[in-house]
C-alpha positions in Angstrom: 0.0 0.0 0.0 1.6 3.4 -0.5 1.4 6.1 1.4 0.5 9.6 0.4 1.2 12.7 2.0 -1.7 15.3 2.4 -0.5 18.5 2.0 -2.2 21.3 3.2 -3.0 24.3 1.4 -2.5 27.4 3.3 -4.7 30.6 3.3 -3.5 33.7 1.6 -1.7 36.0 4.1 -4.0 39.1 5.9 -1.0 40.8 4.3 -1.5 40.2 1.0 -5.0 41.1 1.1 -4.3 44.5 3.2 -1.5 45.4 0.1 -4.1 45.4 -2.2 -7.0 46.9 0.0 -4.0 49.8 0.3 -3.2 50.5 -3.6 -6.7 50.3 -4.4 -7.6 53.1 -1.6 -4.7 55.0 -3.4 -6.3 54.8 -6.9 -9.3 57.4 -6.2 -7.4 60.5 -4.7 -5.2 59.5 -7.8 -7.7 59.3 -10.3 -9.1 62.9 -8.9 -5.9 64.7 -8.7 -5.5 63.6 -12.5 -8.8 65.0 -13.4 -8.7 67.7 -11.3 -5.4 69.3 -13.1 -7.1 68.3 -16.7 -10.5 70.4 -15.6 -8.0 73.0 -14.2 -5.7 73.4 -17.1 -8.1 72.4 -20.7 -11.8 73.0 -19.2 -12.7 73.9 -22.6 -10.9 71.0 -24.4 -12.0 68.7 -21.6 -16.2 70.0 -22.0 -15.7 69.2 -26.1 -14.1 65.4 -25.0 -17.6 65.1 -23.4 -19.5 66.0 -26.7 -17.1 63.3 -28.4 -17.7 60.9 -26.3 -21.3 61.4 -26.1 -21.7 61.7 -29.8 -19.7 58.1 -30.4 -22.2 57.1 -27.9 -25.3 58.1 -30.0 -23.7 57.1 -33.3 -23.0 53.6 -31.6 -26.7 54.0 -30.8 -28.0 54.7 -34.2 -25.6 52.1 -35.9 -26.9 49.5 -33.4 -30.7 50.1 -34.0 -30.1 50.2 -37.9 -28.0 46.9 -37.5 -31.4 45.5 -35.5 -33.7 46.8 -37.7 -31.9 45.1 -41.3 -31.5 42.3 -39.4 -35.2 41.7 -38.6 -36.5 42.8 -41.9 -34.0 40.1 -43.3 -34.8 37.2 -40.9 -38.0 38.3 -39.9 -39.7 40.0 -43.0 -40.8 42.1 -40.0 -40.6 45.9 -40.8 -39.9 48.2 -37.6 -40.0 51.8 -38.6 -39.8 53.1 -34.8 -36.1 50.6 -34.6 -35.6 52.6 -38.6 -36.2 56.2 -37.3 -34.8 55.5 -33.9 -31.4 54.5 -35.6 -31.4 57.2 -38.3 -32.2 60.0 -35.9 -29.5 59.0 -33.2 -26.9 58.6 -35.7 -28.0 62.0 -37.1 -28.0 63.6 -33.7 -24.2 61.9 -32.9 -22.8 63.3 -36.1 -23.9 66.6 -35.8 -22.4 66.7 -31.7 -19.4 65.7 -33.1 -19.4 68.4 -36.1 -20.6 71.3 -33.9 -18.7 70.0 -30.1 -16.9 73.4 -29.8 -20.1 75.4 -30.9 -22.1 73.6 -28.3 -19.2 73.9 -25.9 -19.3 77.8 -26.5 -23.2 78.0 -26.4 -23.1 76.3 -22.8 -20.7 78.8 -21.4 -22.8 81.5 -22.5 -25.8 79.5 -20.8 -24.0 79.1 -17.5 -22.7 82.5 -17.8 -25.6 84.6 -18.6 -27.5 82.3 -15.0 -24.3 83.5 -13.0 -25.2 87.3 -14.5 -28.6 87.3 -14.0 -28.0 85.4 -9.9 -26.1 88.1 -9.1 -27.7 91.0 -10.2 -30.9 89.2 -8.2 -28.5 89.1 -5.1 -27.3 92.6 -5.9 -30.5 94.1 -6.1 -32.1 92.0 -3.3 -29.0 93.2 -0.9 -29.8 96.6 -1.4 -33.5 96.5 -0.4 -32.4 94.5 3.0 -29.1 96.1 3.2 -27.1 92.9 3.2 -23.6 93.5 2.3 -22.2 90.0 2.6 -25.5 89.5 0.0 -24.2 91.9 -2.2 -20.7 90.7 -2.1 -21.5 86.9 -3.3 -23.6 89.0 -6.2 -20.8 91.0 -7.4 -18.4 87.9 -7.2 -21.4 86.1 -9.4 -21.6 88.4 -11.4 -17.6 88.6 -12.2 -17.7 84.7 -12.7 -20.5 84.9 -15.4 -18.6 87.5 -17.5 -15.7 85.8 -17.0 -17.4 82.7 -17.9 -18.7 84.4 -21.4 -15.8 86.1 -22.0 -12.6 83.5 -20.9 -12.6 79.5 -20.3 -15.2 77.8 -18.3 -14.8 78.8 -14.7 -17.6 76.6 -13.8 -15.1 73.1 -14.3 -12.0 75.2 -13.3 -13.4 75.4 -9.7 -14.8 72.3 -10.0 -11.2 71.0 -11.2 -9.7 72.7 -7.9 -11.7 71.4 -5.7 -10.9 67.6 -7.2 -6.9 68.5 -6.6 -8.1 69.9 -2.8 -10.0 66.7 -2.1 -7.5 64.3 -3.6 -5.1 66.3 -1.4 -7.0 65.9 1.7 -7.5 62.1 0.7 -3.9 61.7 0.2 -3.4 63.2 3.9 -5.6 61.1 5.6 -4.4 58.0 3.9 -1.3 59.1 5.1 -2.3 59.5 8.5 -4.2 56.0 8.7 -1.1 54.5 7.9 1.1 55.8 11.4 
């Protein structure tokens, strides 16, 4: 009779398992601080990568629903007109985001500029009936960030690009400090 040996197999170490759990918590404050300095630094270029993406999405869309639609006619003998005009239409719709991004980019920033205008003079205007300076105040500042809105980048995704760098910081810090 021969003998075999049982081996045993050994569970992973808490180690390993903690390594991991550490790069992965790494990987946001990361990902944010990357972001963060694109929305800073190209707000503009980074709003018209949006309209790409979004119009590959509806031309992927479109192409999809045509695909579907020849298919059942072929298969099926089944004509869907809705699955036709659905694909059609989106595909339209995608090409023409992709043709006009910066024109739609532009047109947004006017949008969000002319609602920052328009809140401040409200808050300007209010403020002087109640006489509420710190009122006044945010109006003038909103006011300064719709015209510079219009008139310069998109301040909107700048600030909103600072405070991703400012919370990936503070992540980065407290990740830090877990680890003493």
């Amino acid at each position: 009779m021969k003998e075999t040996k049982a081996t045993l197999i050994k569970p992973k170490k808490k180690n390993e398992n903690k390594n991991k759990k550490e790069s992965m918590k790494i990987l946001g404050p990361i990902l944010m601080l990357v972001l963060g300095i694109i929305l800073l630094t190209n707000s503009s270029k980074a709003v018209i990568l949006v309209f790409y993406v979004i119009g590959a999405i509806f031309i992927l869309v479109g192409i999809w629903n045509l695909v579907s639609y020849y298919k059942m006619k072929k298969e099926l003998n089944i004509e869907d007109n809705g699955k036709l005009v659905l694909g059609t239409s989106t595909l339209f719709i995608g090409i023409v985001i992709l043709i006009l991004s910066g024109a739609i980019e532009t047109f947004l920033r006017f949008i969000i500029g002319i609602i920052l205008i328009f809140n401040g003079l409200k808050n300007a205007i209010s403020s002087l009936s109640t006489k509420n300076y710190i009122t006044l105040v945010i109006g003038i500042v909103l006011i300064g960030m719709g015209l510079y809105t219009i008139l310069a980048e998109n301040i909107i995704f700048q600030i909103i690009g600072v405070l991703l760098i400012i919370s990936s910081i503070v992540d980065f810090i407290g990740l830090l400090s877990t680890k003493k």
